[in-house]
C-alpha positions in Angstrom: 14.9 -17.7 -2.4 14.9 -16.0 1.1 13.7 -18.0 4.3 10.2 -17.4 4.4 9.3 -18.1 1.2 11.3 -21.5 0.9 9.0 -22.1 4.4 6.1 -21.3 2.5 6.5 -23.4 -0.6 7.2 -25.9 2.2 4.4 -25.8 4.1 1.9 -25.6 1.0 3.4 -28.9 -0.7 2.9 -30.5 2.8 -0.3 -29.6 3.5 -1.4 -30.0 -0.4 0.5 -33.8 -0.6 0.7 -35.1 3.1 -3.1 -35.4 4.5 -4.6 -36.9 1.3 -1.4 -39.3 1.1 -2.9 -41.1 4.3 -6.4 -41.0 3.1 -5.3 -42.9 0.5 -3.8 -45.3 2.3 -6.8 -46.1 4.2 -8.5 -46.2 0.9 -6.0 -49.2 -0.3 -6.1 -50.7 3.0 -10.0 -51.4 2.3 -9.8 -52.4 -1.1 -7.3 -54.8 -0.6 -9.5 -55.7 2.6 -6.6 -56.4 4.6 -7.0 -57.5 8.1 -5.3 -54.8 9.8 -8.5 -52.8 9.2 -7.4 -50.4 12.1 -4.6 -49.4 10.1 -7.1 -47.8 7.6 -9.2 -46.1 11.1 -5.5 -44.5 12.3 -5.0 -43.4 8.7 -8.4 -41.5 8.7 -7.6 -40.5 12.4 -3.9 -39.1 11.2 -5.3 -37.5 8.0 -7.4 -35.2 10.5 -5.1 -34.5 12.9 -2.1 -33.8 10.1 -4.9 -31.5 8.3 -5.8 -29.5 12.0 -1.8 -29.1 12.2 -1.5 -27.6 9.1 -4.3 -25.2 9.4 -2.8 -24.0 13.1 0.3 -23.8 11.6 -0.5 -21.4 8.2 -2.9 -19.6 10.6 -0.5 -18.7 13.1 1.9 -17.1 11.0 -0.6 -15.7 9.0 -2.2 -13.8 12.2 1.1 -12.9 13.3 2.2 -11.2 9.9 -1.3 -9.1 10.4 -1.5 -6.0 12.7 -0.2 -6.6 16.2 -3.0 -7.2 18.1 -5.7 -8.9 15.3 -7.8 -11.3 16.4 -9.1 -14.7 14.1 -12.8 -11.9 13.7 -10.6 -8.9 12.3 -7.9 -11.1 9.9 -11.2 -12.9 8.3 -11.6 -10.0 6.2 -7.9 -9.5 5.3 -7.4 -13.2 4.5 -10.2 -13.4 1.8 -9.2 -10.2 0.1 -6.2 -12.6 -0.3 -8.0 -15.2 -1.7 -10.1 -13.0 -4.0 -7.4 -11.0 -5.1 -3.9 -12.3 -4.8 -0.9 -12.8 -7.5 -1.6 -16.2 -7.3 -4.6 -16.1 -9.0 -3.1 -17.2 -12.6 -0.3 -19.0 -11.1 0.3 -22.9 -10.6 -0.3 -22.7 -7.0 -3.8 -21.0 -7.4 -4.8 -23.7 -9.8 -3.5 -26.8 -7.1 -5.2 -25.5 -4.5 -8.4 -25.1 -5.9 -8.1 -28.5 -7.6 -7.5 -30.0 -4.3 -10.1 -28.3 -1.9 -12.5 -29.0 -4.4 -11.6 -32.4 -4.3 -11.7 -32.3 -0.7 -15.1 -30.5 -0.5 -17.0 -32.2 -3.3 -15.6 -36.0 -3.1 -14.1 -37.1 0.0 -16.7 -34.7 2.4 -19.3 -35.7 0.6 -18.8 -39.8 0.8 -18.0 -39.1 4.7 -21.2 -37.6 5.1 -23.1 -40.3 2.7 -21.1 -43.3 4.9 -21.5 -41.6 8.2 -17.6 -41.5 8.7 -17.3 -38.0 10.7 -13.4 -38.7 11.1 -13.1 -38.0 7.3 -15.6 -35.4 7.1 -14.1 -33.2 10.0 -10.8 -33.6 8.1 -11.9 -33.4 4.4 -13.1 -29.5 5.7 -10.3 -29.4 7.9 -7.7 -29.9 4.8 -9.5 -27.6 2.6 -9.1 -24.6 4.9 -5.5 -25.6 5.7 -4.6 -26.0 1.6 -6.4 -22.1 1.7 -4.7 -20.9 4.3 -1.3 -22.0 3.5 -1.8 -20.5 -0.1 -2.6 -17.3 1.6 0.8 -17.5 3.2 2.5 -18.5 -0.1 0.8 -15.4 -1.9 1.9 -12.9 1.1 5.5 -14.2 1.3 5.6 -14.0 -2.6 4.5 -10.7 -2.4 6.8 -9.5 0.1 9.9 -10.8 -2.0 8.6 -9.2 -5.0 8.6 -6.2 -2.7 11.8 -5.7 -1.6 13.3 -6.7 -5.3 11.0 -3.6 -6.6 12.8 -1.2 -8.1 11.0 2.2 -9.0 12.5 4.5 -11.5 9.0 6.5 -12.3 8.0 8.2 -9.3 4.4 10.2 -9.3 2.5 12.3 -7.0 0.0 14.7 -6.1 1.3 18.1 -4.4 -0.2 19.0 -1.1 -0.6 23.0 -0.7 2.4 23.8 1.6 -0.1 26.0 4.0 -3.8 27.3 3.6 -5.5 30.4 5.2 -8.3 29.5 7.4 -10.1 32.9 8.2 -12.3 35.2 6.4 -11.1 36.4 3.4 -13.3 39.5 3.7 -11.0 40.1 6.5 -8.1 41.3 4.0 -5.8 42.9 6.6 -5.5 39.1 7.9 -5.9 38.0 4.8 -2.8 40.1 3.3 -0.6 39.0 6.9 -1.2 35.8 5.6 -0.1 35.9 2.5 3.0 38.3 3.5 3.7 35.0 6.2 3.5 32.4 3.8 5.7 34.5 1.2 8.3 34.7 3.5 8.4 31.3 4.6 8.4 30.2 0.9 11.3 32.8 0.3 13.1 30.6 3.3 12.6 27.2 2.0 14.0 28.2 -1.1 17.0 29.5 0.4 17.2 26.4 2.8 17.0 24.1 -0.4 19.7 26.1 -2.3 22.3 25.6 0.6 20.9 22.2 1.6 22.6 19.0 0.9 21.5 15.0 1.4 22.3 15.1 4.9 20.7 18.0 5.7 17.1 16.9 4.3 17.8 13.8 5.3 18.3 15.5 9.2 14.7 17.7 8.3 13.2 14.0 7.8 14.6 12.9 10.9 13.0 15.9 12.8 10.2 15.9 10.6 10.8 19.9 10.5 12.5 22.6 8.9 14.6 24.7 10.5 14.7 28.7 9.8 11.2 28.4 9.0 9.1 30.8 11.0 5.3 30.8 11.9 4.0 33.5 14.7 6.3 32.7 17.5 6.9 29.0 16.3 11.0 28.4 14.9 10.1 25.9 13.5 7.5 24.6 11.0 6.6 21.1 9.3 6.3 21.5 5.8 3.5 19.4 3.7 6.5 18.8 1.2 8.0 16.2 3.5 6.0 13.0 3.6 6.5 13.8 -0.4 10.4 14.1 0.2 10.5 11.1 2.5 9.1 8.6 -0.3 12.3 10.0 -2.9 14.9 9.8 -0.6 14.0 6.1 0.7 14.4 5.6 -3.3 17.0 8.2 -4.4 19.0 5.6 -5.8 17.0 4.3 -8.5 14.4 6.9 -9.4 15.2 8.9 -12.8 11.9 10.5 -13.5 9.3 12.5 -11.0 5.9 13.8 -11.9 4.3 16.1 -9.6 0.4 16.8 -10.3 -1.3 19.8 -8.8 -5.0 20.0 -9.2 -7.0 22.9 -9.6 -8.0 24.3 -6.6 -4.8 23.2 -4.7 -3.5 26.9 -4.1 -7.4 28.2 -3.9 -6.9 29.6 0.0 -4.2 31.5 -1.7 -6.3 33.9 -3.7 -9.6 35.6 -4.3 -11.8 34.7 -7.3 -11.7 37.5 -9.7 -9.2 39.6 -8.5 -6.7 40.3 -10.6 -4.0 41.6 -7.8 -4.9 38.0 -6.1 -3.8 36.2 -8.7 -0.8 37.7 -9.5 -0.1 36.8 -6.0 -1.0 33.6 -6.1 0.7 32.9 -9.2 3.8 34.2 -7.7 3.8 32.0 -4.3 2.9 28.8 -6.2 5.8 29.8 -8.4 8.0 30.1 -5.3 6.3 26.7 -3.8 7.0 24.9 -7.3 10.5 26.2 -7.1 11.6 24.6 -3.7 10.3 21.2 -4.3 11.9 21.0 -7.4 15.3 22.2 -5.8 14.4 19.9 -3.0 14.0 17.0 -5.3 16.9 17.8 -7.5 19.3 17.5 -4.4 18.1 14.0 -3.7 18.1 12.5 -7.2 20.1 15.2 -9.4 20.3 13.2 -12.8 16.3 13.2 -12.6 13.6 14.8 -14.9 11.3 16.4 -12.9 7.8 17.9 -14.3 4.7 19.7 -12.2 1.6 19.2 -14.0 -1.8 20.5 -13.6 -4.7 18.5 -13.1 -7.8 20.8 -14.1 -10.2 18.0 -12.2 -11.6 19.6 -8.6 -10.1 17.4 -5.7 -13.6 16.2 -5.4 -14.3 14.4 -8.5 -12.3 11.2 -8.5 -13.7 9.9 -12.4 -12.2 13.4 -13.3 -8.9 13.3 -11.6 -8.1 9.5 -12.7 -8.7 10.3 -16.0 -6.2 13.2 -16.3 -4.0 11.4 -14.5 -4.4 8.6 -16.7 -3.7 9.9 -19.3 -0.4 11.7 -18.5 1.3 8.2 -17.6 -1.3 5.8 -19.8 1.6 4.7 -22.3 4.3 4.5 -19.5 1.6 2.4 -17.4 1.5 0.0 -20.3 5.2 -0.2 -21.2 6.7 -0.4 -17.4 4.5 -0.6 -15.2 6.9 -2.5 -13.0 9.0 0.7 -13.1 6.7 2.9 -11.6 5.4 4.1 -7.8 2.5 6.1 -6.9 2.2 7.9 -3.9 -1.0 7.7 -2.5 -0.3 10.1 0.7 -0.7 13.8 -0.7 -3.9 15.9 -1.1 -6.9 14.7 -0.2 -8.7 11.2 0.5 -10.1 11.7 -2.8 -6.9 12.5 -4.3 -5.5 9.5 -2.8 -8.5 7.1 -4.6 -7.5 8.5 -7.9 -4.2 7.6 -8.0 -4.8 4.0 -6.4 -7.2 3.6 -9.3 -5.3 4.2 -11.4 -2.2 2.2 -10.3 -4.4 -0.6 -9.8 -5.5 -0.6 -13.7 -1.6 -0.3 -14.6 -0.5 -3.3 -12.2 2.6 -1.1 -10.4 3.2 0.2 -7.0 1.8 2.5 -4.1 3.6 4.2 -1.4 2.1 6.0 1.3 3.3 7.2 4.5 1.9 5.6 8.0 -0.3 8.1 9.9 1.4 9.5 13.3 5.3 8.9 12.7 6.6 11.9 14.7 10.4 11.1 13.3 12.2 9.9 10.9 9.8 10.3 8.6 11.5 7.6 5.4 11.1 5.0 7.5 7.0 5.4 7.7 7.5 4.7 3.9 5.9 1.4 3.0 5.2 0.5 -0.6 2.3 -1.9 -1.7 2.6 -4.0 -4.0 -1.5 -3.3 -6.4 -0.9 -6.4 -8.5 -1.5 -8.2 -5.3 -4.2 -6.0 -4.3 -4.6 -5.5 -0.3 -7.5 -4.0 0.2 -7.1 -3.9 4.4 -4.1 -1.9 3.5 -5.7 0.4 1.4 -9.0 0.8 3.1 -6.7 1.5 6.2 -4.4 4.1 4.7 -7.8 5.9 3.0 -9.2 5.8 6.8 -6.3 7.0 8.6 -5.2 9.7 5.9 -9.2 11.2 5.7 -9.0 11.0 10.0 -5.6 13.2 9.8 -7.2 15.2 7.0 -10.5 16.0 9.1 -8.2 17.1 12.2 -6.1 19.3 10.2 -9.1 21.6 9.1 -10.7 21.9 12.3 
């Protein structure tokens, strides 16, 4: 058991065991109608003080394990998606805590309020949101542990299309420059990924670029098949098995409907796209099975594109789960709801890539952990990668 989590078993026994301990005291003390009644007055006094320390105590580290900068209005939010939605919903802890702030809400509350005694009310609301808030912590340092033991050996992921044309397509001299570009610059990756080595992707992940990769006057180029890269090679020691999911209209900028000459293009440079990131992938993790899949969903319907996806991984989802990490940073915003979905139904892991990290790209890599569902984090990766996705297409 690491630190923090020993802290926060700590804390939660105290704040569960320690306030209602002096309450009880008092309790005896006026039974036994002792004449030291201002023993039993300090007792109540202590049992709201104790109960205010806990709270400041669970909500201090609790705000400072939030975003930097969070005030007690924005980590409201965050901290009852915890309580709604936490692993410790079925565990022991859940089931003390909820026994005791009821206890605290609906007996000793409600006989201050009925004898007048404000000391105990104050503290009977006090303790409940300190027994809360210190299971909150529990359930986040639980979570973290179980993070850093996780182990993924199933890795799946959408493809991003590696570049897009942005004209008019009944422009076809630009049209064709484009697709003469992009065919060369596909051409290079391969040839970059057949000489390449760990060091020197892990060197393109460090410069977030690719060198030898030309576009107009530019020697360099950032490749949508990094972020991708990033998330195997921060677990190219464990993963055995990648599945790479395209959907349907992820190479549409590349052709025109109903030509025939398009799509023999088309087919061509996806072939060539396909054909680096499996080379890529193969020098990170060389013992692994690696599959591209279609998805023949639109990016745009998310029922469609979680059920496809569902049911390529539905019996591996049921038999381990705890194996397996999602990526939820390709394609679109969409794209990205799908596969939470459907990583949430199966209990395993996301990974997505933090908006805005100009280098280094592995160690934007941070995994969450749906069978604790955080929805802050979610709803702020969803928000951030729709943002990027808007200024990219304008």
């Amino acid at each position: 058991m690491n630190g923090r989590l020993a802290f926060a078993k700590t804390l939660f026994y105290a704040s569960i065991v320690v306030p209602p301990s002096l309450l009880a005291l008092q309790g005896v003390l006026v039974f036994l109608r002792t004449p030291i009644m201002a023993v039993g007055t300090i007792a109540e006094c202590l049992f709201l003080l104790l109960s205010s320390v806990f709270v400041a105590i669970s909500f201090y580290y609790l705000k400072h394990r939030a975003n930097s900068g969070a005030g007690a209005i924005q980590l409201l939010p965050r901290l009852l998606s915890r309580i709604f939605s936490g692993n410790f919903e079925d565990s022991i802890y859940g089931i003390i805590a909820f026994f005791m702030a009821s206890a605290a809400l609906f007996g000793w509350f409600a006989d201050g309020v009925r004898e007048g005694d404000i000391v105990v009310s104050l503290g009977a609301l006090t303790y409940s949101l300190g027994v809360i808030l210190s299971l909150i912590f529990l359930s986040q340092s639980i979570n973290e542990m179980r993070l850093r033991q996780f182990v993924p050996k199933y890795f799946i992921s959408a493809v991003s299309t590696y570049d897009f044309y942005r004209g008019d397509k009944k422009d076809e001299t630009k049209f064709m420059e484009f697709l003469a570009r992009l065919e060369k610059e596909l051409i290079a990756l391969n040839a970059f990924f057949d000489n390449a080595d760990v060091n020197a992707i892990k060197d393109a992940l460090d410069e977030n670029e690719i060198p030898g990769i030309l576009e107009g006057n530019k020697p360099k180029k950032r490749a949508n098949i990094l972020p991708l890269l990033a998330v195997v090679y921060k677990h190219r020691e464990s993963i055995e098995k990648v599945d790479l999911h395209y959907m349907r209209d992820t190479f549409d900028s590349w052709g025109i409907d109903g030509s025939e000459k398009s799509s023999k293009i088309k087919d061509r440079l996806k072939g060539l796209y396909f054909s680096a990131l499996k080379k890529a992938i193969r020098k990170l993790v060389p013992n692994a099975n690696v599959e591209i899949e279609l998805i023949n969903a639109p990016s745009y319907d998310v029922i469609g594109m979680r059920k496809e996806i569902l049911s390529k991984c539905e019996r591996e989802l049921r038999e381990r789960s705890h194996e397996m990490l999602f990526n939820l940073t390709p394609g679109t915003a969409l794209m990205s709801v799908a596969y939470t979905l459907v990583a949430i139904k199966g209990q395993a892991h996301g990974a997505y890539l933090k908006q805005g990290q100009e280098k280094g790209l592995y160690n934007a890599v941070k995994e969450i952990n749906l069978r604790a569902i955080d929805f802050a984090d979610i709803a702020r990766e969803l928000e951030e990668h729709a943002t990027a996705s808007l200024t990219s297409t304008e």
